[in-house]
LUMVO-968540 format. One record per residue (C-alpha): y, z, x; residue number from 1. Coordinates in steps of 0.02 Angstrom, whole numbers, plus 50000, padded with zeros to 5 digits. Layout:
<recs>
- v w u n
- Y Z X NUM
...
</recs>
This chain:
<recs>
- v w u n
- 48031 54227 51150 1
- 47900 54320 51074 2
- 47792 54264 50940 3
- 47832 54409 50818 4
- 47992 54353 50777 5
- 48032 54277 50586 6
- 47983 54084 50644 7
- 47826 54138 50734 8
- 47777 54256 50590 9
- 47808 54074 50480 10
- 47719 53979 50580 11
- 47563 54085 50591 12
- 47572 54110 50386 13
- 47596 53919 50381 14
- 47439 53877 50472 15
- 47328 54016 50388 16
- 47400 53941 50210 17
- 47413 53704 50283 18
- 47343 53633 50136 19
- 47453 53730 50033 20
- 47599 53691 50123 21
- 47559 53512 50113 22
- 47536 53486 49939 23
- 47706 53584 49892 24
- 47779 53454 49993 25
- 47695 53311 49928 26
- 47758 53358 49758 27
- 47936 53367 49842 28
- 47910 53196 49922 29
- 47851 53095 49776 30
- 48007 53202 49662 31
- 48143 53166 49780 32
- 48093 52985 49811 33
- 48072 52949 49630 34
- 48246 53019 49608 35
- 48333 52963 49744 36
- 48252 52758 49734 37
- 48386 52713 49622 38
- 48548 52777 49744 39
- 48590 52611 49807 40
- 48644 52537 49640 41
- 48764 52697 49638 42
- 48843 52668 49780 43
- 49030 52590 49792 44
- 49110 52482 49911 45
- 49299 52617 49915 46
- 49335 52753 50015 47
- 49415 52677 50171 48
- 49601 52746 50141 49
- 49713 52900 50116 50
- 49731 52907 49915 51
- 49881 53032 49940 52
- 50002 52906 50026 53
- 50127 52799 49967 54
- 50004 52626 50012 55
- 49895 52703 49880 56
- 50032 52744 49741 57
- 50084 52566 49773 58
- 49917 52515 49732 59
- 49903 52623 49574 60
- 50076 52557 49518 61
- 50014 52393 49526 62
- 49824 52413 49441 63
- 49931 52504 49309 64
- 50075 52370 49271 65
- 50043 52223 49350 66
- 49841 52210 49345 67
- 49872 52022 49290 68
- 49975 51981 49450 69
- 49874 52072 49560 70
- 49716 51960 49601 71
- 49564 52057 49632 72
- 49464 51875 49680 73
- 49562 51730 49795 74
- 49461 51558 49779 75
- 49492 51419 49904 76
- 49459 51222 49820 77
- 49467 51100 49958 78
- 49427 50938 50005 79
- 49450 50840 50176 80
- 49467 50664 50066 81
- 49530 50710 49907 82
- 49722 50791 49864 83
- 49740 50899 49736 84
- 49801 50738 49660 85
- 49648 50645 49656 86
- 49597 50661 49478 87
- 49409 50686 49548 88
- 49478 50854 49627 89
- 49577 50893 49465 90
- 49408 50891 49372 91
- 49313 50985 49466 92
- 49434 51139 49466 93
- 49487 51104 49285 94
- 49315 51122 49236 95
- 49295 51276 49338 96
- 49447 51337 49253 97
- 49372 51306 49057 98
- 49214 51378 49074 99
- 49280 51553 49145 100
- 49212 51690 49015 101
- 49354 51793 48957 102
- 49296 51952 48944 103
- 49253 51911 49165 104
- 49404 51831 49189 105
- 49544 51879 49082 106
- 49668 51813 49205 107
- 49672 51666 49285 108
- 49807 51595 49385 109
- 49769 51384 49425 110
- 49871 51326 49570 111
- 49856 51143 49490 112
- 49975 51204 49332 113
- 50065 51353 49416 114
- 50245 51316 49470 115
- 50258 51217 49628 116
- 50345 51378 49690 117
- 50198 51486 49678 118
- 50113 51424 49858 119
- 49953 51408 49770 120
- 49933 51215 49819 121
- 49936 51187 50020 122
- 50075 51098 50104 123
- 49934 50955 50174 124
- 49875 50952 49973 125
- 49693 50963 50005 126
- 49671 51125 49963 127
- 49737 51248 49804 128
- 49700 51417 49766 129
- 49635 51474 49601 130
- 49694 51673 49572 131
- 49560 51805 49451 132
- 49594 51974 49390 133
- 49442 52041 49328 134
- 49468 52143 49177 135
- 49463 52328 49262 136
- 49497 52391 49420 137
- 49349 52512 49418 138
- 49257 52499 49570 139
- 49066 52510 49527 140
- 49130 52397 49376 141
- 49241 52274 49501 142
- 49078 52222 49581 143
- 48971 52198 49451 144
- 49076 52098 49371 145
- 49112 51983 49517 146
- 48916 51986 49562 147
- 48895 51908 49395 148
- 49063 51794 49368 149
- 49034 51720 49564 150
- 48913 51586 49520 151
- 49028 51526 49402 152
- 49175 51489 49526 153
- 49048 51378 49612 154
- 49168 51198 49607 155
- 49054 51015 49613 156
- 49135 50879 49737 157
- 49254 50996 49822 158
- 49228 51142 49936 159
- 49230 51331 49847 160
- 49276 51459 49957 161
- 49285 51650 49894 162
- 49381 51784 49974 163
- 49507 51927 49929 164
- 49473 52108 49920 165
- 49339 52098 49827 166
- 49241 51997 49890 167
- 49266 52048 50055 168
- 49191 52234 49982 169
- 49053 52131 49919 170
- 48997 52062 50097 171
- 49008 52230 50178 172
- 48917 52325 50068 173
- 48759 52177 50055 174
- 48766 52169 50253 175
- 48773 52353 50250 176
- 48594 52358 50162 177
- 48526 52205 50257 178
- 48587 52295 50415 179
- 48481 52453 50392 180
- 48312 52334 50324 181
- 48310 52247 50476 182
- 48360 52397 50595 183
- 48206 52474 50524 184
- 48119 52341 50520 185
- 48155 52311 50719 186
- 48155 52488 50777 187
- 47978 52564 50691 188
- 47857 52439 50768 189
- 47952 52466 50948 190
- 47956 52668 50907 191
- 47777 52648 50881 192
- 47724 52572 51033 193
- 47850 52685 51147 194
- 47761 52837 51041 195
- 47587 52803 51099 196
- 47653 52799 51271 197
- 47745 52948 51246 198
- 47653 53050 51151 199
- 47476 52993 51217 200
- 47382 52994 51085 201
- 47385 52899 50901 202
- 47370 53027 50782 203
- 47522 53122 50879 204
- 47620 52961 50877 205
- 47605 52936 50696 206
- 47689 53125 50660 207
- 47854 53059 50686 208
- 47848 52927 50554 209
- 47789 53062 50420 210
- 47941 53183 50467 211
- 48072 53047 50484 212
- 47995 52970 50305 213
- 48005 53131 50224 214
- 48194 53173 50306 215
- 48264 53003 50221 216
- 48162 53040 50053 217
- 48255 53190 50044 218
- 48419 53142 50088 219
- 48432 52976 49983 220
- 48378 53097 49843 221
- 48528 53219 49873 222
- 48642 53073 49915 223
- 48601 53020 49718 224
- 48647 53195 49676 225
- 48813 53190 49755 226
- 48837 53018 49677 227
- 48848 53109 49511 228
- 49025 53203 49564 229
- 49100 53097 49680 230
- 49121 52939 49751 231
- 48982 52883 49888 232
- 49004 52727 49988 233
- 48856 52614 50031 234
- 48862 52649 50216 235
- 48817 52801 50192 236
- 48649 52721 50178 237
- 48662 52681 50366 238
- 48654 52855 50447 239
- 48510 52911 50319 240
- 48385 52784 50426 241
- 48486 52838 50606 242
- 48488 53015 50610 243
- 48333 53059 50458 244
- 48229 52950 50600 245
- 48323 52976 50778 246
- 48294 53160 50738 247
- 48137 53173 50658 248
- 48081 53071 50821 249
- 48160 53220 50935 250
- 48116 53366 50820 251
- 47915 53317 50822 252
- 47942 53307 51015 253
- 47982 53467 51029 254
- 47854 53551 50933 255
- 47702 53452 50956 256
- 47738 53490 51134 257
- 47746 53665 51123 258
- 47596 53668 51017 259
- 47486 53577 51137 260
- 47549 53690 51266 261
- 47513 53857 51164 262
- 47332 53777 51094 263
- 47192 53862 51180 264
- 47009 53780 51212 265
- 46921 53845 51068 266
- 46888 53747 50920 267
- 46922 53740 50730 268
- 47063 53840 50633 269
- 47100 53997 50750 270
- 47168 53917 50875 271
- 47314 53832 50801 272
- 47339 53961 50708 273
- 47369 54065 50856 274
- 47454 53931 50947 275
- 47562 53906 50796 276
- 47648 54071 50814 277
- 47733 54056 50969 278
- 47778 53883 50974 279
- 47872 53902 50798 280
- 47967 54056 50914 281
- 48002 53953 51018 282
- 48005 53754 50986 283
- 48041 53816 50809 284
- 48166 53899 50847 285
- 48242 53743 50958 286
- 48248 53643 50808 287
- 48308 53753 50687 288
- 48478 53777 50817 289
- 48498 53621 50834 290
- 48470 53572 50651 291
- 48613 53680 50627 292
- 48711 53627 50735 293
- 48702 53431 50703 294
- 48734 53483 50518 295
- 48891 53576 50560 296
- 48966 53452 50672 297
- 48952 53315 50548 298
- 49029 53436 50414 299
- 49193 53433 50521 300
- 49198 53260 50458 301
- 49216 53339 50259 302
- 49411 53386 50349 303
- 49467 53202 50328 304
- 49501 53171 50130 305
- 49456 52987 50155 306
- 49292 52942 50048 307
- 49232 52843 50177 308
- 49215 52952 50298 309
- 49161 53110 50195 310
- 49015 52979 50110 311
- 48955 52963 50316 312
- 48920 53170 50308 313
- 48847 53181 50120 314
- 48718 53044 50199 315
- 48687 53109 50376 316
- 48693 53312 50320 317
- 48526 53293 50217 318
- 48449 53160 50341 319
- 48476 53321 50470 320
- 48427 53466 50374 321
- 48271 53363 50304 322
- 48208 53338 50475 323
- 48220 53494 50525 324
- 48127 53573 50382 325
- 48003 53463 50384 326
- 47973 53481 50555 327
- 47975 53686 50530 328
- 47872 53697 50378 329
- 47760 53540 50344 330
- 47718 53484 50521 331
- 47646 53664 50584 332
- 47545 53648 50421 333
- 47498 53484 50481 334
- 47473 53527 50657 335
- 47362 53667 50606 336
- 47252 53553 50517 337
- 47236 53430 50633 338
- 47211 53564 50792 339
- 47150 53493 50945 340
- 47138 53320 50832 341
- 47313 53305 50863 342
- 47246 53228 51037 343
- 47132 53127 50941 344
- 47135 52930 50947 345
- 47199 52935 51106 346
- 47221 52763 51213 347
- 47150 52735 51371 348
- 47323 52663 51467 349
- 47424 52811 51386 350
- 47333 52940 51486 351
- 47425 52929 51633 352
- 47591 52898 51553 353
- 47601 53038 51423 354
- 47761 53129 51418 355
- 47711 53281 51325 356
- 47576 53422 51326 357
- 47578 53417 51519 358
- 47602 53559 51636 359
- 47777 53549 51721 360
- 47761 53504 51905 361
- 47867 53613 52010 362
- 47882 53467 52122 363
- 47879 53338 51990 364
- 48011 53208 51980 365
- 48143 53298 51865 366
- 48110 53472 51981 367
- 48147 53388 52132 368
- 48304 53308 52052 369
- 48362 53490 52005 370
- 48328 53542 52158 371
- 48437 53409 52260 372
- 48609 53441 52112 373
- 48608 53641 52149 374
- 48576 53592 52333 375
- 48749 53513 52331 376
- 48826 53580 52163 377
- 49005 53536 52189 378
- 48974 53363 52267 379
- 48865 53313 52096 380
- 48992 53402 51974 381
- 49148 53312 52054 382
- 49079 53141 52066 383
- 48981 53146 51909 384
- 49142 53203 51814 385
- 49244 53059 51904 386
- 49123 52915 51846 387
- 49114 52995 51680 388
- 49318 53009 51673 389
- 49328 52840 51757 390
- 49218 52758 51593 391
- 49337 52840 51484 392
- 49484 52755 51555 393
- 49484 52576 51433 394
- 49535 52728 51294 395
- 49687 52756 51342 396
- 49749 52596 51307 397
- 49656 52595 51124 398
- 49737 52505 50983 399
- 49717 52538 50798 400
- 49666 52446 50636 401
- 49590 52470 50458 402
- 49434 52380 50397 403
- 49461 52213 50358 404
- 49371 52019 50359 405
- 49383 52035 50551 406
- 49242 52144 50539 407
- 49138 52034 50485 408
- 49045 51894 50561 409
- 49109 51727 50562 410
- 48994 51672 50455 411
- 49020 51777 50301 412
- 49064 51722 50155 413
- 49234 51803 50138 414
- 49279 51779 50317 415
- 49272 51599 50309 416
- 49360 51601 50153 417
- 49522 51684 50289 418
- 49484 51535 50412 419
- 49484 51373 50264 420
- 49651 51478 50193 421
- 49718 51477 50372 422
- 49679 51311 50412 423
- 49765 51236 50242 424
- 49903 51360 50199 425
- 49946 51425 50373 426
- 49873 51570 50446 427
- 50000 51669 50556 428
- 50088 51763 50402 429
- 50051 51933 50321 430
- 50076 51991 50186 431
- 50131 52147 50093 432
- 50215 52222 49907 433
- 50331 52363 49881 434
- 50339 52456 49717 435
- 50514 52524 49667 436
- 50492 52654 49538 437
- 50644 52708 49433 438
- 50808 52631 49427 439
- 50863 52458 49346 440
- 50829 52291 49429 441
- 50997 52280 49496 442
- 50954 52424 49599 443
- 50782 52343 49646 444
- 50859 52188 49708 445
- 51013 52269 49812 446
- 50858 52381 49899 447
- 50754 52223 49926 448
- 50894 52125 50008 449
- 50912 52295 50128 450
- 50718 52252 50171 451
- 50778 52074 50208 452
- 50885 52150 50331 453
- 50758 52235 50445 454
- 50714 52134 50594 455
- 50540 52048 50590 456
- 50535 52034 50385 457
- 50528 51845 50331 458
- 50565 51859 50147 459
- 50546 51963 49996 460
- 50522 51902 49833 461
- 50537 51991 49629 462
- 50347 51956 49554 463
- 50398 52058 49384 464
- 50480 52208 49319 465
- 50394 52332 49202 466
- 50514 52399 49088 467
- 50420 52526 49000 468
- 50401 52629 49164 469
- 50536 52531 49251 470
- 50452 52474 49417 471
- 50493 52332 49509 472
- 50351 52240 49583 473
- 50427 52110 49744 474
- 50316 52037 49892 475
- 50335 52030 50082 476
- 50285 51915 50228 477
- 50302 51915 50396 478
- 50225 51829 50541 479
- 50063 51899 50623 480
- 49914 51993 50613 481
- 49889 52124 50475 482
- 49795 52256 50592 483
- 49930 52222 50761 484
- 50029 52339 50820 485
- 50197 52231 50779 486
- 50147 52244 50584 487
- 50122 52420 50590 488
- 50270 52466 50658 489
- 50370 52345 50509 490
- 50294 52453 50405 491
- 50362 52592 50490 492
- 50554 52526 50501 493
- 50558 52469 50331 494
- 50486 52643 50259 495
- 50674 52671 50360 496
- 50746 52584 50229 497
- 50845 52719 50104 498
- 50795 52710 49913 499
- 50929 52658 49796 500
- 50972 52804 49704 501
- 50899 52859 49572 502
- 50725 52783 49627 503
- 50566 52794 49723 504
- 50496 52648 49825 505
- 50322 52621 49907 506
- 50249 52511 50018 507
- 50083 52449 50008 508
- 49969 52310 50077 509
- 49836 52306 50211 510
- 49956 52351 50353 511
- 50024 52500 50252 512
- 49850 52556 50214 513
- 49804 52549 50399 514
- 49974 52645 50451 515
- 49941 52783 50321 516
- 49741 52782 50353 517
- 49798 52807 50570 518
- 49896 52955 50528 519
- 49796 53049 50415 520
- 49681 53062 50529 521
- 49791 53105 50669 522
- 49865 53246 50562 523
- 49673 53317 50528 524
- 49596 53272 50686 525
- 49684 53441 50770 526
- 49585 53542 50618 527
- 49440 53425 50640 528
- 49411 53483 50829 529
- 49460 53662 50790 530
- 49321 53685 50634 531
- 49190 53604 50733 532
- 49223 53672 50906 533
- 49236 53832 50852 534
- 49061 53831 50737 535
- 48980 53757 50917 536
- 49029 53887 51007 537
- 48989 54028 50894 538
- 48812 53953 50862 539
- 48771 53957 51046 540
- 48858 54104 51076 541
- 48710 54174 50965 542
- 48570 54070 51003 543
- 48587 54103 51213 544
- 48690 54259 51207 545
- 48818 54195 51319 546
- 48975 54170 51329 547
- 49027 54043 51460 548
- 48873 53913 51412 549
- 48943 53856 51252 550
- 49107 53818 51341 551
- 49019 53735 51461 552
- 48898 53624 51308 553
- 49076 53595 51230 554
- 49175 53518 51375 555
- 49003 53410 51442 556
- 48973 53357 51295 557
- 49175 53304 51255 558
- 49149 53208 51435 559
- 49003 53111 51403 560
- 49072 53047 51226 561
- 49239 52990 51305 562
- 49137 52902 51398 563
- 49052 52818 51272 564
- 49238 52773 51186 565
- 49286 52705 51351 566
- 49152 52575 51345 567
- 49173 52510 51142 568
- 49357 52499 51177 569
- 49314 52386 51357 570
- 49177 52321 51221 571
- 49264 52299 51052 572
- 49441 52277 51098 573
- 49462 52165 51234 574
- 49283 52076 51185 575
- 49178 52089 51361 576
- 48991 52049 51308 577
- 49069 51978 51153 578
- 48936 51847 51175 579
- 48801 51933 51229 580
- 48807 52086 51068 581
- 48840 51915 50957 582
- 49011 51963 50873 583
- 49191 51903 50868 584
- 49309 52037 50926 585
- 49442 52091 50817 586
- 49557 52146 50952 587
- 49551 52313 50864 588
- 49456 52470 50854 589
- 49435 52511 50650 590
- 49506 52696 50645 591
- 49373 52791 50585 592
- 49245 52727 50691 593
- 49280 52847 50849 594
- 49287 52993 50721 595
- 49130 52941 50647 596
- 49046 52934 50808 597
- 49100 53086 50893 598
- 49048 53215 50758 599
- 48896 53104 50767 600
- 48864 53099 50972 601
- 48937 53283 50969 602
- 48773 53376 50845 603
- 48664 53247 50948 604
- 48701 53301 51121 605
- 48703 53477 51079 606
- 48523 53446 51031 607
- 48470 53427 51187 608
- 48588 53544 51265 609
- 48482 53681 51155 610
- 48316 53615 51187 611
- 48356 53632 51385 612
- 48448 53779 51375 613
- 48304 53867 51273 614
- 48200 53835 51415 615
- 48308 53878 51560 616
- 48348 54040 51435 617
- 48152 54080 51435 618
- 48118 54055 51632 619
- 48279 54169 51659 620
- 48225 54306 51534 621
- 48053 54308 51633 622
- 48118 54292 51813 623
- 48317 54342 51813 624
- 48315 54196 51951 625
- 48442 54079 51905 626
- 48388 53914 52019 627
- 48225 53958 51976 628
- 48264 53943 51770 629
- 48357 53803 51782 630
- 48237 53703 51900 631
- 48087 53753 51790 632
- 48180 53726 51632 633
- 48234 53535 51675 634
- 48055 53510 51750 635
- 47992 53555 51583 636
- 48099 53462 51474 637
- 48166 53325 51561 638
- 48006 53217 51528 639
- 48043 53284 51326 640
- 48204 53236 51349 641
- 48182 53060 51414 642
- 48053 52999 51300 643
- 48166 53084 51152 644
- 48319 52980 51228 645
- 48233 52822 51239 646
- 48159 52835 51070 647
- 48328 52871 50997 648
- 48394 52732 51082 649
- 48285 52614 51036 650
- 48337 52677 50836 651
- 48502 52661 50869 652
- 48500 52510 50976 653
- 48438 52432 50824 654
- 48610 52483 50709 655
- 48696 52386 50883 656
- 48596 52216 50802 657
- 48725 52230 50646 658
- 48830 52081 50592 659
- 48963 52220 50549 660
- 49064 52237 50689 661
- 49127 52427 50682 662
- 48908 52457 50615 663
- 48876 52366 50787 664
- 49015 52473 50850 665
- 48942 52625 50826 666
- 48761 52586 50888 667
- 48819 52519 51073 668
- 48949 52689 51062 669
- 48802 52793 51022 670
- 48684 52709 51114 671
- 48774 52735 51269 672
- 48833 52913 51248 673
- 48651 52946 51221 674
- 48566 52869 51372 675
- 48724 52945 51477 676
- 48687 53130 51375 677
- 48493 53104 51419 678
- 48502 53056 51601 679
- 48699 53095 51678 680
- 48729 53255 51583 681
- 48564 53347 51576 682
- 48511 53271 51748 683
- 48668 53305 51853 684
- 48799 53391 51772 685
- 48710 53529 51704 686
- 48612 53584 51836 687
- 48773 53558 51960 688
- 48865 53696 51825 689
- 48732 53814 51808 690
- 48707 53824 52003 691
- 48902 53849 52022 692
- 48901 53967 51876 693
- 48753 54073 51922 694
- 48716 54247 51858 695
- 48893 54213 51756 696
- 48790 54073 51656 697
- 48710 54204 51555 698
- 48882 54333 51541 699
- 48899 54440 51365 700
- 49025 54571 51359 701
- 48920 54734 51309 702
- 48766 54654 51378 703
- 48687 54649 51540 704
- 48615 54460 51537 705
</recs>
């Protein structure tokens, strides 16, 4: 790659002009992060369901006429002495029950003076249930208001537990932003330590920091921007810190290596500047591919019209395209300044183990192991694939679900809110509502006797009946689990059910949601594949001007993540190392995890696919020998590659320490898919291709390789 091209002709300008450079972005730092530092009270807790479906309508029908039946907060009064009879136990909820502010609570349902028909005492009569609507059901609103009314639900002599919808939204989203303090908090001093090893010196080692700090400055800033047009939700918040650091670790990698390996022996400006030409051509160059292509990948994401899932890219975009231009316009400023500095502080005991600014061994570890695959290319590619394929297998058997208290830990608030309800009301029974819009109640109540009917349905009962837009509101219960399979399919058979004439009807709850969430995304995940396969391939059609490589990238890459799904459903679903990764499994995987992480793992492991390609691309240009360039491209990266891996793992290892089970989800998934990416993939499987593939590897129509 030569050093005249557009990057090198940046990076030389970039080093002539550092302390320029530097300040502009100082200015850009301290604007962003001043903007940005107010985001997280701007984030909501919504997003997790398709707002087109009838689960959704039923939803709106009921914030719009029957807010007051529709509790938004579910508190739990119990006592293992006391019945609801005691008068002690009467006090303490009665007085719960005065004090309420209006204007917090202007509905409250009291299971001690509802009808004995409502369910809201127990059938043991040691515990009742106490119903709020608070008065809007405005998200960003919602939660303040319970934040500030929940102290005041707080019962004396009997136990107060909290749960519902609400409050289940609050635990997620405060565990979302303890999650990410103590993931940072765990991974940075361990990064550290791993950098000094790694990079061998501790000025180097402290360059990762700066780019990864400036990458989540930036994107925290533009997530506030987006927060002013759309909805955002606070998990979002979690692949800022992942991918703004995991990257920034990889991206510094790549060019402070390059640099030390273009930086002459002379001393002061000169040399970096010259150094700085051709390693922004080339490691440059590296970064700004695979900037692009991470970016892209997790814009496939944008195809699902779920808020949830679209809030993931608006965080992680930024946290990727901050990296990389800070890594392509502030650190060769930086580099330039420090020079042959950037070696300074070095460590006695790193010495030896330094992974980068060393000449490539041509019969170093990873050249030897290059050297054995294309030896015996079809005996690496065929049992590589297999183990691969064989991890992969638990996925078959995956089973669906929607986010709900089982994803959270036992402990939480809201979840043991579920297990006190269970243990005093019974805890084997759904529940769901259907909304009948249009027609007269007579209608309603022949329709609801048809849901009666359908096999599996306990009972159905009328809650009200707004006459000004004539909707019938009734309820439904059946036995089991909200997020099985059994439920779902109810929902299916009694969506079977024929409207009365005339009339509309819509079934909501949390096992309608989770149906309608499951195939919305099956009916975009087609289009999701499509967008983003086809970007990947164009990209690296251009970057390596061949044809055959990106196909090659895709279907490795598709491999290794299945991999990775194999092991969280062998994980998640049927709970092995449940006690060991500290969680309770739901039985479940939450739908939009797996889509999450595989636009996610797919921009990551195409990072490294470019960095290793760019080097094989290099050695091939210079030699046209094709065991050669691949040999000499894995010597010199895999040490990069390694030390990026291990880095990355430890950041996302971190995300795996999460009390959040589909958070924790996604850092085992992605910590796996990386280590098997680093090692498996790069290691064995492409060397084992590009051997079989030979002079084809580097095929353009029109072009002679």
């Amino acid at each position: 790659m030569s050093s005249s091209s557009l990057l090198g002709r940046w990076g030389r300008y970039a080093a002539r002009h550092a302390w320029w450079v530097i300040g502009a972005w100082v200015v850009v730092f301290l604007a962003a992060g001043a903007y940005g530092a107010s985001v997280a009270d701007r984030l909501t807790t919504e997003g997790g369901y398709n707002e087109q479906a009838d689960s959704w309508h039923s939803y709106e029908l009921l914030q719009r006429d029957f807010r007051d039946a529709s509790p938004d907060v579910s508190v739990i009064y119990s006592s293992a002495e006391m019945t609801v009879d005691d008068p002690r136990f009467r006090k303490a909820v009665g007085d719960v029950v005065g004090r309420l502010p209006k204007d917090l609570a202007p509905t409250v349902v009291d299971g001690l003076t509802a009808p004995a028909s409502s369910g809201l005492v127990s059938p043991d009569r040691h515990a009742v249930r106490l119903w709020v609507s608070l008065p809007t059901g405005e998200v960003n609103q919602v939660m303040t208001d319970y934040r500030e009314l929940k102290p005041q639900l707080v019962a004396d002599g009997v136990r107060t537990d909290i749960g519902g919808i609400v409050a289940m939204g609050d635990d997620l989203s405060t565990m979302a932003v303890e999650d990410t303090a103590r993931a940072e908090m765990i991974a940075l001093p361990i990064v550290f330590v791993l950098g000094l090893f790694i990079f061998g010196s501790l000025t180097a080692a402290l360059l990762p920091s700066m780019v990864g700090a400036i990458a989540m400055t930036l994107a925290l800033a533009a997530l506030r921007l987006v927060t002013d047009h759309t909805n955002v939700a606070t998990h979002a918040m979690i692949v800022v810190s992942l991918l703004g650091m995991g990257l920034a670790i990889d991206y510094t990698l790549f060019v402070v290596t390059r640099f030390r390996e273009e930086l002459g022996t002379g001393r002061g400006r000169e040399p970096a500047v010259a150094a700085m030409g051709p390693t922004m051509a080339t490691a440059g160059r590296t970064v700004v591919v695979s900037g692009v292509i991470v970016a892209v990948s997790l814009a496939g994401l944008f195809v699902f019209p779920l808020t949830g899932i679209r809030s993931l890219a608006w965080g992680a975009i930024p946290a990727v395209l901050g990296a990389m231009a800070a890594a392509v316009t502030l650190l060769p400023a930086v580099l330039a300044v420090l020079s042959h500095r950037v070696n300074s502080l070095r460590l006695p005991w790193t010495r030896r183990h330094s992974m980068v600014g060393r000449e490539a061994d041509s019969r170093g570890f990873w050249a030897r192991v290059a050297h054995h695959v294309m030896a015996r290319p079809w005996t690496y590619l065929i049992l590589t694939t297999a183990a691969l394929l064989a991890c992969a297998t638990p996925f078959l058997g995956s089973r669906w679900g929607g986010a709900d208290e089982a994803q959270l830990p036992l402990d939480a608030p809201s979840r043991v809110a579920l297990q006190t309800e269970a243990k005093h009301f019974g805890g084997d029974r759904t529940w769901g509502y259907v909304m009948v819009e249009g027609g007269t109640p007579a209608d309603a109540a022949a329709y609801l006797s048809r849901l009666d009917a359908v096999p599996g349905v306990e009972a159905t009962h009328v809650l009200g009946h707004n006459s000004e837009h004539e909707v019938t509101f009734a309820n439904i219960t059946w036995r089991g689990e909200a997020q099985s399979n059994r439920s779902q399919e109810l929902v299916r058979a009694m969506r079977q059910v024929p409207d009365p004439v005339g009339a509309h009807t819509y079934i909501g709850g949390p096992s309608a949601l989770a149906v309608d969430q499951l195939e919305l995304i099956r009916d975009r995940l087609p289009w999701m594949l499509a967008v983003v396969g086809s970007a990947m391939f164009v990209l690296l059609l251009v970057a390596f001007r061949s044809v055959l490589l990106p196909l090659k990238a895709i279907v490795t890459s598709a491999i290794s993540i299945t991999a990775s799904f194999g092991v969280i459903t062998w994980v998640f679903q049927h709970g092995h190392l449940a006690g060991l990764l500290g969680f309770d499994p739901p039985g479940f995987l939450e739908v939009s995890t797996p889509i999450v992480m595989g636009a996610i793992l797919f921009g990551l492991s195409m990072d490294y696919e470019v960095f290793l390609l760019s080097r094989i691309r290099e050695e091939w240009d210079r030699t046209g020998d094709n065991t050669t360039s691949v040999a000499h491209g894995l010597a010199r990266t895999g040490r990069i590659i390694t030390g990026a891996a291990l880095l990355l793992a430890v950041v996302i290892g971190a995300f795996a320490t999460s009390g959040v089970v589909f958070v924790k989800m996604i850092g085992v998934g992605m910590l796996v898919a990386v280590l098997l990416d680093a090692t498996v993939v790069r290691g064995l499987l492409v060397p084992a291709t590009m051997k079989l593939l030979g002079r084809w590897n580097w095929w353009l129509p029109g072009s002679r390789g």
